[in-house]
C-alpha positions as CSV (number, residue, x, y, z in Angstrom):
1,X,-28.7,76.8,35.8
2,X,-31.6,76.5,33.6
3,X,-32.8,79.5,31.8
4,X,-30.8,81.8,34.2
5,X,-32.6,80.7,37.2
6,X,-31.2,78.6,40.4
7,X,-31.6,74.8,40.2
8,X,-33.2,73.9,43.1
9,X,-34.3,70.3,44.3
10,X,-38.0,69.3,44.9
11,X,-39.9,66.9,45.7
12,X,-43.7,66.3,45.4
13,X,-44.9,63.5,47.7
14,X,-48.8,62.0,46.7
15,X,-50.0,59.4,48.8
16,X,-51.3,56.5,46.8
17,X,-55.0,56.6,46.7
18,X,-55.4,57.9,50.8
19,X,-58.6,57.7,52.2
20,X,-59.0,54.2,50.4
21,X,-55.7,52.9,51.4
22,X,-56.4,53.7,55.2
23,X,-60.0,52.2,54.6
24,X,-58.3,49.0,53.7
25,X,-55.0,49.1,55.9
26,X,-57.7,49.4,59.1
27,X,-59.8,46.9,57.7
28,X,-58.1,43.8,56.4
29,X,-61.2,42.0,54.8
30,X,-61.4,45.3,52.5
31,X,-57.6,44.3,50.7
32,X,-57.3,43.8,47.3
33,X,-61.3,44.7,47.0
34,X,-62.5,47.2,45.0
35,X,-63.8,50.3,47.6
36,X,-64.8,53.5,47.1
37,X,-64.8,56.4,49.8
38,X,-68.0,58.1,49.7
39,X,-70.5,57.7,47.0
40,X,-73.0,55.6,48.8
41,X,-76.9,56.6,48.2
42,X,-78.6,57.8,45.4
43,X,-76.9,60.8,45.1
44,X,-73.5,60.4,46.6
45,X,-70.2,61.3,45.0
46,X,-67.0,59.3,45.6
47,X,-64.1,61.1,47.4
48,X,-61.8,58.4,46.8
49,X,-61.5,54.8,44.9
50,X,-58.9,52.5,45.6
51,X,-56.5,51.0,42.8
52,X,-59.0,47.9,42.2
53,X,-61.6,50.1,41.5
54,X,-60.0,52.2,38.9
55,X,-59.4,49.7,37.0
56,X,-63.0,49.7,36.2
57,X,-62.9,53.3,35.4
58,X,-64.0,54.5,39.0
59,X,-62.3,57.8,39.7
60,X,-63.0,60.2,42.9
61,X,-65.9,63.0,42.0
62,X,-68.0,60.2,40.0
63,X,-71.3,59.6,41.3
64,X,-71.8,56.3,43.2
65,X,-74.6,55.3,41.0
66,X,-72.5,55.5,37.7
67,X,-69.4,54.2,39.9
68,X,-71.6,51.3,40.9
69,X,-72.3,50.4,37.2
70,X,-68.8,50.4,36.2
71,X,-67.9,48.4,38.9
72,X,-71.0,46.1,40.4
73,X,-69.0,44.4,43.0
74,X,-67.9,47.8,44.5
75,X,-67.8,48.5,48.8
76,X,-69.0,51.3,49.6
77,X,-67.1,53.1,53.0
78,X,-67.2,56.6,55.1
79,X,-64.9,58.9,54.8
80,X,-63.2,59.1,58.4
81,X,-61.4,62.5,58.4
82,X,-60.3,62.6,61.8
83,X,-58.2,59.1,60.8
84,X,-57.0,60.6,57.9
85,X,-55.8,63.9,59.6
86,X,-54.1,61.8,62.4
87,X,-52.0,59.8,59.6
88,X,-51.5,63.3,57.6
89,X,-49.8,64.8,61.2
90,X,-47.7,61.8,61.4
91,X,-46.1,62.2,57.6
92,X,-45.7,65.5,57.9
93,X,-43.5,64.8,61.0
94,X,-41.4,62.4,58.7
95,X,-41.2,65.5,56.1
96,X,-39.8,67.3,59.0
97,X,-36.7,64.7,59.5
98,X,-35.5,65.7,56.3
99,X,-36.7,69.5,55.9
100,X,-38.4,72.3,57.1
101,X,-39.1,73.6,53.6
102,X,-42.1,71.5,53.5
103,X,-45.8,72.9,51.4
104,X,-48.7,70.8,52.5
105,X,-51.1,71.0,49.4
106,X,-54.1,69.0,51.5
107,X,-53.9,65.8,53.7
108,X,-52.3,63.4,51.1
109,X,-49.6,65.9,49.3
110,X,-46.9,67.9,49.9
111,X,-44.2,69.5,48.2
112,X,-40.3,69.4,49.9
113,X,-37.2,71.4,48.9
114,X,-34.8,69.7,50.1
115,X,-31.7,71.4,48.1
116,X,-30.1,71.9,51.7
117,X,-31.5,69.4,53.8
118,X,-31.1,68.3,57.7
119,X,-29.4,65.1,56.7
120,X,-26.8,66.5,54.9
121,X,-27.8,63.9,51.4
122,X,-27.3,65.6,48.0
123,X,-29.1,63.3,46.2
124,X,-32.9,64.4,46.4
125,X,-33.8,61.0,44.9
126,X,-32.4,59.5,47.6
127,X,-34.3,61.4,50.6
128,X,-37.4,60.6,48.2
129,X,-36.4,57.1,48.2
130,X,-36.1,57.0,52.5
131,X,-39.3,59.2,53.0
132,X,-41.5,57.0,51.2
133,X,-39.6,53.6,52.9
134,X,-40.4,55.1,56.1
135,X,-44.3,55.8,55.2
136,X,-44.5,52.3,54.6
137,X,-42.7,51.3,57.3
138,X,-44.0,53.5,60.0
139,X,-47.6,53.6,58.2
140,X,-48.0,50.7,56.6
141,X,-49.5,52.7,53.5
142,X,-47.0,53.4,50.2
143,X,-46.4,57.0,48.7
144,X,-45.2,57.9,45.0
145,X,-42.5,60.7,44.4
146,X,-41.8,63.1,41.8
147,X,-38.1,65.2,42.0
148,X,-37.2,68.2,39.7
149,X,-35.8,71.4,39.7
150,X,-39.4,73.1,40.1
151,X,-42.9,72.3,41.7
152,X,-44.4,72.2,38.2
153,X,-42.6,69.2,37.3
154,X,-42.4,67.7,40.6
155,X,-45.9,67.2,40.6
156,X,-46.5,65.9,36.9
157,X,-43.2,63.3,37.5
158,X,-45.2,61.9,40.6
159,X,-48.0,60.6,38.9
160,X,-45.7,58.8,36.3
161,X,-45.1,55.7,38.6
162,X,-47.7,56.0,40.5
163,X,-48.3,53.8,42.8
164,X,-45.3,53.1,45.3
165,X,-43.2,54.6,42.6
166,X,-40.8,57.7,42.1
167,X,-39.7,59.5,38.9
168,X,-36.6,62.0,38.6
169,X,-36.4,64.5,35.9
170,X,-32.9,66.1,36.2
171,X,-32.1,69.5,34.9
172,X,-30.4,68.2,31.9
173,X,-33.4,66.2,31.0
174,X,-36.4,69.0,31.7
175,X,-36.9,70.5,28.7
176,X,-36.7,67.3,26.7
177,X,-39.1,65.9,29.3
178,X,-41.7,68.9,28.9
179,X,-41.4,68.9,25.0
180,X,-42.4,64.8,24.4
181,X,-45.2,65.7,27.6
182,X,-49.3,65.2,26.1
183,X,-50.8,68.8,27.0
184,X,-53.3,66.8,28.9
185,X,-50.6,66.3,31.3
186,X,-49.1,69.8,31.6
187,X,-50.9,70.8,35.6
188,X,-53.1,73.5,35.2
189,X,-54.0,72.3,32.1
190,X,-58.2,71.7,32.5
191,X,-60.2,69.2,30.1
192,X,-61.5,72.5,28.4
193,X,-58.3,74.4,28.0
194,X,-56.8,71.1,26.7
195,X,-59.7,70.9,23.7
196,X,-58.8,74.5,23.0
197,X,-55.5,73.6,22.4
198,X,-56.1,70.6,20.2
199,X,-58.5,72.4,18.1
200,X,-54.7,74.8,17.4
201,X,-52.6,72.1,16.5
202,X,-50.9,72.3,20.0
203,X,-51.1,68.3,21.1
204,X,-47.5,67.8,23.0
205,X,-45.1,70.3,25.0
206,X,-43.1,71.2,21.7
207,X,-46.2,72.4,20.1
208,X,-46.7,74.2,23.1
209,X,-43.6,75.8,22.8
210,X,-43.3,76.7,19.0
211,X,-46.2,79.7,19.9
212,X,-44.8,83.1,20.4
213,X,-45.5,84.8,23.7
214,X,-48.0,87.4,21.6
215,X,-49.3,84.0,20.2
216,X,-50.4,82.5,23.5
217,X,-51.8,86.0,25.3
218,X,-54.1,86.6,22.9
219,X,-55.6,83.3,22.8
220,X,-55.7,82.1,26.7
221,X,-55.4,85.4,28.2
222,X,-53.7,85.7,31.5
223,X,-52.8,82.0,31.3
224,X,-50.8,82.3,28.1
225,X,-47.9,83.5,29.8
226,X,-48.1,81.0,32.3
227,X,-47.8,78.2,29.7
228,X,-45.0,80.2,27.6
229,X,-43.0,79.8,30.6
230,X,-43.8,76.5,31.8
231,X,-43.5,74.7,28.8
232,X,-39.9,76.1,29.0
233,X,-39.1,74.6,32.4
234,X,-39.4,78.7,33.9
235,X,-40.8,78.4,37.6
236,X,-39.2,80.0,40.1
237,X,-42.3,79.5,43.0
238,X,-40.8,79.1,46.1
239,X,-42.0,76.0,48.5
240,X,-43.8,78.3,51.2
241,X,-44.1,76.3,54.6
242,X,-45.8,78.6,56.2
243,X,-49.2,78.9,53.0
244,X,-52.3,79.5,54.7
245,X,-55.4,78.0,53.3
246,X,-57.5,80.3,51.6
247,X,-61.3,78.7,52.8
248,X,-62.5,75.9,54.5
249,X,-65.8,74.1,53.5
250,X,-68.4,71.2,54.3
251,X,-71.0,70.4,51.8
252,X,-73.9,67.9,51.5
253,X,-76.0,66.0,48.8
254,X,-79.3,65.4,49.5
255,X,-80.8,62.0,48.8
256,X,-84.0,63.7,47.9
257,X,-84.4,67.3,47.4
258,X,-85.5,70.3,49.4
259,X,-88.5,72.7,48.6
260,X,-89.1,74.0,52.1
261,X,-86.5,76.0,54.0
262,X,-88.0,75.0,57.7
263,X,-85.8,70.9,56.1
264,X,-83.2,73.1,55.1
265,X,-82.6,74.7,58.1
266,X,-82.2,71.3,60.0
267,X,-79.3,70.2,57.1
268,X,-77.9,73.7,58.2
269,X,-77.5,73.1,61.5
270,X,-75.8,70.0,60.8
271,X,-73.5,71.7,58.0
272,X,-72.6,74.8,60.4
273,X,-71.6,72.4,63.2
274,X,-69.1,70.8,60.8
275,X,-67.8,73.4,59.5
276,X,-67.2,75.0,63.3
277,X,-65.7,72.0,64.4
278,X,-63.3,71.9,61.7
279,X,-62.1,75.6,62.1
280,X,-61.5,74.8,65.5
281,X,-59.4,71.6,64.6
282,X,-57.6,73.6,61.9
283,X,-57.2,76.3,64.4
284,X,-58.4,79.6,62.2
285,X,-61.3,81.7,61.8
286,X,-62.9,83.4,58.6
287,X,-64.3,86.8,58.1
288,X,-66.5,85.9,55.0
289,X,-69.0,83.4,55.0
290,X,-70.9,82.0,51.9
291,X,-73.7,79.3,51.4
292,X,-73.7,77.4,48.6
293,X,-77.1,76.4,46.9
294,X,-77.6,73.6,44.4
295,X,-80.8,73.3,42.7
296,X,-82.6,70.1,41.3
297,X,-81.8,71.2,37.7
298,X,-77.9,71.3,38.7
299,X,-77.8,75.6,38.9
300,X,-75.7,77.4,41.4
301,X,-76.0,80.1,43.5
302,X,-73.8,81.7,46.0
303,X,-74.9,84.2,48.5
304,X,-72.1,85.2,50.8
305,X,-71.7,88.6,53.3
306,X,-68.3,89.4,55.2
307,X,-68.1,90.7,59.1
308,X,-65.6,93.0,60.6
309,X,-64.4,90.5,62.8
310,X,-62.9,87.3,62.8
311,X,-65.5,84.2,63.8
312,X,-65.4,80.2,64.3
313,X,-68.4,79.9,66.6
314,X,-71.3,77.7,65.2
315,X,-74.0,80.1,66.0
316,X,-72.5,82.6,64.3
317,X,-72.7,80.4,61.3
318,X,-75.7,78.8,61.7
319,X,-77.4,82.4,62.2
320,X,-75.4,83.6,59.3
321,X,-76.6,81.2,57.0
322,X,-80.1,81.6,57.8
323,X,-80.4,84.9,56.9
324,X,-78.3,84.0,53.5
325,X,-81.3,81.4,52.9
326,X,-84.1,84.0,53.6
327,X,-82.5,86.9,51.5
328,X,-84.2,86.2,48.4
329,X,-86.7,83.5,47.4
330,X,-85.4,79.9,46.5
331,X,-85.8,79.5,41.9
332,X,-86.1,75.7,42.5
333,X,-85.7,72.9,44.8
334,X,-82.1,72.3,46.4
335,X,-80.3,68.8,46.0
336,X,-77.1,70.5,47.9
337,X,-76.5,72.9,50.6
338,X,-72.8,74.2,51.6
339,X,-71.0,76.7,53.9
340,X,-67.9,77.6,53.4
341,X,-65.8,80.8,55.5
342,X,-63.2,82.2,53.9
343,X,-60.8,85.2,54.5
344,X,-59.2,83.3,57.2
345,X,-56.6,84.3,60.0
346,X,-55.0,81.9,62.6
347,X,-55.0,84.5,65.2
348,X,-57.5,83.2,67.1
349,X,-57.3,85.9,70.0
350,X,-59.2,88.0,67.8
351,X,-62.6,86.1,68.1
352,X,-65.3,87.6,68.7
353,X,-67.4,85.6,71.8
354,X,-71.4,84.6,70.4
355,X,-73.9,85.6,72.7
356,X,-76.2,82.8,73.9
357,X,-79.1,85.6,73.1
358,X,-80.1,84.1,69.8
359,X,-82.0,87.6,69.4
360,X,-78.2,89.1,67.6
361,X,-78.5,88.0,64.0
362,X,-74.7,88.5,62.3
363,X,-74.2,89.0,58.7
364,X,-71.6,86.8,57.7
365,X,-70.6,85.4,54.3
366,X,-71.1,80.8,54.7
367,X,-70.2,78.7,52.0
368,X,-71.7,75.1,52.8
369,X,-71.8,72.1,50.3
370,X,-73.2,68.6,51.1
């Protein structure tokens, strides 16, 4: 037991650079090169960089121009989700070999309990070890591993041998572990929260931990609690196999941008069919939709409206998202467009059918980014 609380054993699986790694392993000429996922254009952003191309500094949500400077012999390639989701079913059916205690966080990460597990091994290092030989050998693509007593640090050991590595932090070795961590490292942790920190003296997990509870609240609010605990190796969240996602997006950066609405609405089109094709593929429907509006001088703006009914269909979107764009008048031009639908429910029974009538406008709240 650590601080009164049971010890359970987790482990956080991260696929090694995904979408870059199935780029290459599908396309041998691309090995050893450095690629990034994404990012091509003048105003494209990177998804994903393989190991190559970090080692020029190239990291996913960097724009391809500035990528493209760090690294001038960088290849370009689509993002190919349906691939990607394919390989993600197939991992997950490995997970399932060992557990059924199994948290997808998105394609390329998941988080396992596998204190009792199917295969009767009481060494979670161990399944770790055989879950990510089986990737590779059933995949061809590696995996790094992180096992603790908690998802908290779980997830921070997984990046520590990263790739085709694994890290253990046993109980007896947590709170030592958290107290020599850099706050930078701590998850949940942001670049601005972690410049708040420094500017208090609090560099490292122990300076973390020699502030007071009252200490904490009253300088990061909410959160201070969070890190009191944390830093003490306190997190008792339960791997939830059965976690819904909470929204489902597509977004799109234009390569020049928008001042009329009549181009918009054909990027809409496009941007509602995505997002209605994956809904269907994920198999849920949202209540709220929102669309998401970039302007040229980098300013959001969200307008969003919720139905009393469940929908998926593309019209319904589409529809939705025009009257979102014509409810007040645009401040600037628009680099980026996005949908998104939240407040989502897998029971797709309740659906409501979309007249072909394209008379019946439906208020709906659409979140679209490209």
């Amino acid at each position: 037991m650590i601080n009164d609380l049971p010890i359970r054993k987790i482990i956080h699986v991260d696929m090694d650079a995904f979408y870059a790694s199935v780029a290459q392993m599908d396309n041998p000429k691309l090995r050893g090169k450095p690629i990034a996922v994404g990012g091509g254009g003048k105003r494209g952003v990177i998804s994903a960089a393989s190991y190559e191309a970090r080692k020029f500094g190239v990291k996913s949500a960097m724009s391809g121009r500035l990528a493209e400077k760090l690294c001038p012999d960088l290849i370009f390639v689509r993002a190919d989700f349906e691939r990607y989701i394919e390989i993600s079913k197939r991992i997950r059916k490995i997970f399932y070999d060992y557990t059924d205690l199994v948290e997808p966080l998105s394609l390329d990460e998941a988080y396992l309990d596998v204190t009792e597990n199917k295969i009767g091994l009481p060494s979670a290092t161990l399944i770790a070890q055989k879950i990510r030989q089986r990737i590779y050998d059933e995949e061809g693509l590696t995996a790094s591993a992180g096992i603790s007593i908690n998802k908290f640090i779980a997830k921070i050991a997984s990046d520590y041998n990263k790739p085709n590595g694994q890290k253990t932090v046993n109980p007896e070795d947590v709170l030592q572990f958290l107290e020599d961590l850099d706050i930078r490292k701590f998850y949940g942790v942001g670049k601005v929260t972690a410049e708040k920190m420094y500017q208090k003296g609090i560099f490292t997990g122990k300076d973390l931990k020699s502030k007071s509870l009252e200490y904490l609240d009253e300088h990061f609010g909410k959160s201070g609690r969070y890190y009191y605990y944390i830093v003490r190796g306190i997190q008792n969240s339960e791997v939830k196999p059965n976690r819904i996602r909470k929204s489902l997006a597509a977004e799109r950066t234009f390569s020049e941008n928008l001042s009329s609405e009549i181009f918009m609405l054909e990027k809409l089109d496009h941007i509602a069919k995505e997002v209605a094709k994956r809904l269907d593929r994920s198999k849920v429907a949202g209540k709220t939709v929102t669309l998401k509006i970039k302007y040229s001088d980098f300013t959001l703006q969200t307008r969003s409206k919720t139905l009393p009914y469940f929908v998926s269909d593309k019209i319904i979107i589409l529809d939705t998202a025009k009257d979102l764009l014509y409810q007040e008048r645009l401040k600037n031009s628009v680099r980026l467009l996005g949908i998104s639908l939240s407040n989502l429910n897998t029971d797709r029974s309740n659906l409501t059918k979309v007249s072909e009538d394209k008379e019946k406008s439906v208020s709906v709240q659409l979140k679209f980014d490209f």
